[in-house]
VEXNU-761430 format. One record per atom (N, C-alpha, C, CB): residue number from 1; residue in three letters; chain; x, y, z. Coordinates in steps of 0.1 Angstrom, whole numbers, plus 5000, padded with zeros to 4 digits. Glycine has a CB too. Layout:
# VEXNU-761430
SITE   k   r c    u    v    w
SITE NUM Ala A    X    Y    Z
...
END
This chain:
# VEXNU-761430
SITE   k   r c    u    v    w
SITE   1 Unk A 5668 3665 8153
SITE   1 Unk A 5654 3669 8157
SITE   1 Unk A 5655 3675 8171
SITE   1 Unk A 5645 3656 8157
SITE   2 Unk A 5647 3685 8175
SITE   2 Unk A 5646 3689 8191
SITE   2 Unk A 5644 3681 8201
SITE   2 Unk A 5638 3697 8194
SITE   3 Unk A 5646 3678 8212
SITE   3 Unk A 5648 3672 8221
SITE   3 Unk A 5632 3673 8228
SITE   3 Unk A 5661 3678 8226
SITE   4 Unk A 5629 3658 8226
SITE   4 Unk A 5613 3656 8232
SITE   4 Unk A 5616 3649 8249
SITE   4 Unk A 5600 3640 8219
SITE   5 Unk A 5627 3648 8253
SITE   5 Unk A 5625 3652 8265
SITE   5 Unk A 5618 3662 8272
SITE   5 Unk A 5633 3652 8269
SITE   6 Unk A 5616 3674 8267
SITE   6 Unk A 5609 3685 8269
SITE   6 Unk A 5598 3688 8265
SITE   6 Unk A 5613 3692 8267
SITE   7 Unk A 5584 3685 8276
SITE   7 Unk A 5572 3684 8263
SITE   7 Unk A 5570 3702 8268
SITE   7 Unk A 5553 3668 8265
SITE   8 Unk A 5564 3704 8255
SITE   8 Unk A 5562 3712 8248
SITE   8 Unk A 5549 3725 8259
SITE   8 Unk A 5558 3702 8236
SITE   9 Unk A 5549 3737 8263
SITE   9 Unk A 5539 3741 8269
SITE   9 Unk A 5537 3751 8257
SITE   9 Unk A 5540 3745 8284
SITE  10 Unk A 5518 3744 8255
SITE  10 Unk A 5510 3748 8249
SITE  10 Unk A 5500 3759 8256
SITE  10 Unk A 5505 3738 8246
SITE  11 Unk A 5499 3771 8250
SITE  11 Unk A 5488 3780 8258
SITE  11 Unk A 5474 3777 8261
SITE  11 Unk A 5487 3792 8252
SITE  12 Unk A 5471 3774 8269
SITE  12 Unk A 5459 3773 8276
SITE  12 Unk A 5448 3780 8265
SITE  12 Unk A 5459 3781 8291
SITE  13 Unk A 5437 3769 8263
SITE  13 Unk A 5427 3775 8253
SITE  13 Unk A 5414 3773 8262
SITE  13 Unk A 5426 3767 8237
SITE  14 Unk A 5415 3785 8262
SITE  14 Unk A 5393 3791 8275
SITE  14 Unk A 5388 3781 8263
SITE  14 Unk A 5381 3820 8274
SITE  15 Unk A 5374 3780 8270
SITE  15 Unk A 5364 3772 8271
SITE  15 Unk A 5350 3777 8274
SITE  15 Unk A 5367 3765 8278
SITE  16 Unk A 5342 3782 8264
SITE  16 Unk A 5337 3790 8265
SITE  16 Unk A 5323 3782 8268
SITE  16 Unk A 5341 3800 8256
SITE  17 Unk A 5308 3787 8271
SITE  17 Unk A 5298 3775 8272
SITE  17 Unk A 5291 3784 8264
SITE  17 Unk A 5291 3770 8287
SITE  18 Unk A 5293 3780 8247
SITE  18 Unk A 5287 3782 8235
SITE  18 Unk A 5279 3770 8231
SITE  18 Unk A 5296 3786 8223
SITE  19 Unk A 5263 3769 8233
SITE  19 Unk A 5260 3756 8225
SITE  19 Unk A 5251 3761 8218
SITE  19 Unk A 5255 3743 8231
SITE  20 Unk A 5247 3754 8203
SITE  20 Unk A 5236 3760 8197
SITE  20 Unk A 5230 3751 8195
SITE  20 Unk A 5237 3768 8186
SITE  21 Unk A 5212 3755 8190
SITE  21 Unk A 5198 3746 8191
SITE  21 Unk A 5200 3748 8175
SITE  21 Unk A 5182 3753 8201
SITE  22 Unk A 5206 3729 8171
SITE  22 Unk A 5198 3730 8160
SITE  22 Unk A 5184 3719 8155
SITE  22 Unk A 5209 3730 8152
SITE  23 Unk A 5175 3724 8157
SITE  23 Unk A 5163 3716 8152
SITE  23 Unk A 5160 3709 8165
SITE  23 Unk A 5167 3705 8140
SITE  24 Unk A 5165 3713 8181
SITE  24 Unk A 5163 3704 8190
SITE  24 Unk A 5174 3697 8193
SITE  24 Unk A 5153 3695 8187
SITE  25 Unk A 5187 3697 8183
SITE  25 Unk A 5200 3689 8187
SITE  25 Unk A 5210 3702 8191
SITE  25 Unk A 5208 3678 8173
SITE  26 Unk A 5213 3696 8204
SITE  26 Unk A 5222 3708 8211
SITE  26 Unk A 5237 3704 8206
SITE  26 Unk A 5222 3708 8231
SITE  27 Unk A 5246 3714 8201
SITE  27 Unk A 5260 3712 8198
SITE  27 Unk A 5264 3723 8206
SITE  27 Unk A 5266 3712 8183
SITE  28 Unk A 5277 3720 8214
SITE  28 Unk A 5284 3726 8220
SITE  28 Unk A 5298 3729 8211
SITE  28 Unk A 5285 3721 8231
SITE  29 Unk A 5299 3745 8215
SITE  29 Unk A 5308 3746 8202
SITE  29 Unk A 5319 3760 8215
SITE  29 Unk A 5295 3755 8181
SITE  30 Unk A 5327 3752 8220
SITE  30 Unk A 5335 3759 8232
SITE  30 Unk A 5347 3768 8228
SITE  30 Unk A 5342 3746 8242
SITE  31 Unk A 5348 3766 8216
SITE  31 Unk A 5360 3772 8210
SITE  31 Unk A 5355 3783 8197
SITE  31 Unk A 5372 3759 8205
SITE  32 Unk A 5344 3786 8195
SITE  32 Unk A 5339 3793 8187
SITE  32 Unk A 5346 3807 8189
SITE  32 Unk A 5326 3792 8188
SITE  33 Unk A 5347 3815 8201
SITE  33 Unk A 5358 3826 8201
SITE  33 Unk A 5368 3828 8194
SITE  33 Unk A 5364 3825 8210
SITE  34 Unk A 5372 3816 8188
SITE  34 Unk A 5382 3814 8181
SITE  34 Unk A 5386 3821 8163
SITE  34 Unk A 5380 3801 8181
SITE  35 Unk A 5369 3819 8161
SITE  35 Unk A 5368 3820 8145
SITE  35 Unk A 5362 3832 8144
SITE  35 Unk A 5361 3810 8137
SITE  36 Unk A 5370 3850 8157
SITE  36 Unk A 5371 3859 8150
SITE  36 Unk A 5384 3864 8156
SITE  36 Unk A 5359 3868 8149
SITE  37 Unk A 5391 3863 8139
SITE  37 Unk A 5407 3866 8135
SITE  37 Unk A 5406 3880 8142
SITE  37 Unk A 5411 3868 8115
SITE  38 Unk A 5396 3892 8141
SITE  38 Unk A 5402 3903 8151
SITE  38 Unk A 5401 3910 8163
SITE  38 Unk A 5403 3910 8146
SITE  39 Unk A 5396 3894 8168
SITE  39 Unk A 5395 3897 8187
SITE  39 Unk A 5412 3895 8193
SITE  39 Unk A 5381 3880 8197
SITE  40 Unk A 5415 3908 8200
SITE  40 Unk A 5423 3905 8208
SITE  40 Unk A 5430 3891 8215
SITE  40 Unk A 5418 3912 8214
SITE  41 Unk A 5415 3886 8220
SITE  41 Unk A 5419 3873 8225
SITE  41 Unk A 5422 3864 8217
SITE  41 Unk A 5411 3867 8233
SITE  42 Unk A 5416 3863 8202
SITE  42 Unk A 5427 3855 8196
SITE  42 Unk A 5439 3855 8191
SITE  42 Unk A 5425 3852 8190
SITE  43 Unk A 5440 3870 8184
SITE  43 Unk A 5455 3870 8181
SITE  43 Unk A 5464 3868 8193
SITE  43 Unk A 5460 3881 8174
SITE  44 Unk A 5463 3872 8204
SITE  44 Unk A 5468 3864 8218
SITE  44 Unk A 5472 3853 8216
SITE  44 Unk A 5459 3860 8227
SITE  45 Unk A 5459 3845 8215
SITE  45 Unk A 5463 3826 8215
SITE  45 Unk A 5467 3827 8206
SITE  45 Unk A 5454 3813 8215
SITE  46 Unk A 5467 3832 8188
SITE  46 Unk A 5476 3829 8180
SITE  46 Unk A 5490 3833 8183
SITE  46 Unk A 5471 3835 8169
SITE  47 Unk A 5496 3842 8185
SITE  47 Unk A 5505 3843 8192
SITE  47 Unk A 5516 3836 8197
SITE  47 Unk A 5501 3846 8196
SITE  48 Unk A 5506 3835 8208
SITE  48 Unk A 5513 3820 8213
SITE  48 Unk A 5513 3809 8211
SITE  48 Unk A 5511 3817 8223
SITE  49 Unk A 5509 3803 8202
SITE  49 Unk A 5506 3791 8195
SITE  49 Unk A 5520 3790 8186
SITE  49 Unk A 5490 3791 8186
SITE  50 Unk A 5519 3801 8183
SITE  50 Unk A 5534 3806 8170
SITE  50 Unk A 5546 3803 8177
SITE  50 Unk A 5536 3827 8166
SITE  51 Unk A 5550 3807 8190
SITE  51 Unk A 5555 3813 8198
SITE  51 Unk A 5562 3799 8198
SITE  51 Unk A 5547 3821 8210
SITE  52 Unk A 5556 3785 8203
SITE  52 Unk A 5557 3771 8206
SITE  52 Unk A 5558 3768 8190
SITE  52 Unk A 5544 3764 8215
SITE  53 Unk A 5549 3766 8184
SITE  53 Unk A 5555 3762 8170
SITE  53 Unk A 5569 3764 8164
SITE  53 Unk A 5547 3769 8161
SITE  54 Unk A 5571 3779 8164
SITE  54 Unk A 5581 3784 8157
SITE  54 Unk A 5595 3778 8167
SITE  54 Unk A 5578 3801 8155
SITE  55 Unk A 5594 3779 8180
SITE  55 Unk A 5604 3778 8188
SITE  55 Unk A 5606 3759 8182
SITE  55 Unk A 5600 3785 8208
SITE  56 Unk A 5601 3752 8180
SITE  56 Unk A 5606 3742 8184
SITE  56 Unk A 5610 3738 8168
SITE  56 Unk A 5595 3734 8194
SITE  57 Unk A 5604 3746 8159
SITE  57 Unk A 5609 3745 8143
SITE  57 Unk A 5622 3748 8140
SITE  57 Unk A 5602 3754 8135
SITE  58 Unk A 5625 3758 8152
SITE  58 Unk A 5638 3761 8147
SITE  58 Unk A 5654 3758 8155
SITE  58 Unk A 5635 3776 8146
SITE  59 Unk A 5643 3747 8164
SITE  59 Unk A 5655 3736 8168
SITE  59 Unk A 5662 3723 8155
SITE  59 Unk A 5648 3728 8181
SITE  60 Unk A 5648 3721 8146
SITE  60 Unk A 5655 3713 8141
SITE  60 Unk A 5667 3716 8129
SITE  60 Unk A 5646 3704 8137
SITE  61 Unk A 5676 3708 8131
SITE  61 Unk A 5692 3712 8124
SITE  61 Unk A 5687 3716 8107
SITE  61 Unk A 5705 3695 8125
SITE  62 Unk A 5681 3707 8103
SITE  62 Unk A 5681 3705 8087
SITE  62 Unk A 5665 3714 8081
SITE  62 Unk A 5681 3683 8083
SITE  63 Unk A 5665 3722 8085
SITE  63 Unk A 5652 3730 8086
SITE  63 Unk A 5652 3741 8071
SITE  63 Unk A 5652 3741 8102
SITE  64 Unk A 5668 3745 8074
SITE  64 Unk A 5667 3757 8063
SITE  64 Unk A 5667 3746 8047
SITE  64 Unk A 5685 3771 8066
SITE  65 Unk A 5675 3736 8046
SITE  65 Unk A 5676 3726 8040
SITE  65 Unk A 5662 3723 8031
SITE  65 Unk A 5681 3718 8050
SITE  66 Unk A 5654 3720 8040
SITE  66 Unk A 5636 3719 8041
SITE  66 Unk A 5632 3730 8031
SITE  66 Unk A 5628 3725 8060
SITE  67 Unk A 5636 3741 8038
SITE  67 Unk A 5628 3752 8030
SITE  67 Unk A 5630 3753 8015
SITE  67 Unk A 5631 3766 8035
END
């Protein structure tokens, strides 16, 4: 398995100040930026999200095994 002495850096996810009125109940919804696949800034953070995923997937020994 990879070595969790090393935690992991995750990319920074903005925070945006999205809240919506529903019926009088306010929801804050900070990460809504998120859920369009073809803004720049997300494939960005997707990106990098991959970037950490994939890197640390392909520390572990028995992986191809997995597949």
């Amino acid at each position: 398995m990879p070595s969790t002495s090393q935690p992991l850096n995750y990319p920074k996810s903005r925070k945006a100040d999205q809240v919506d009125d529903y019926h009088g109940t306010l929801v804050a919804d900070p990460y809504r930026w998120l859920e369009d696949p073809d803004s720049e800034e997300t494939k960005a953070w997707v990106e990098a999200q991959n970037q950490v995923t994939f890197g640390y997937l392909s520390e572990i020994p028995t992986r191809e095994t997995l597949k």
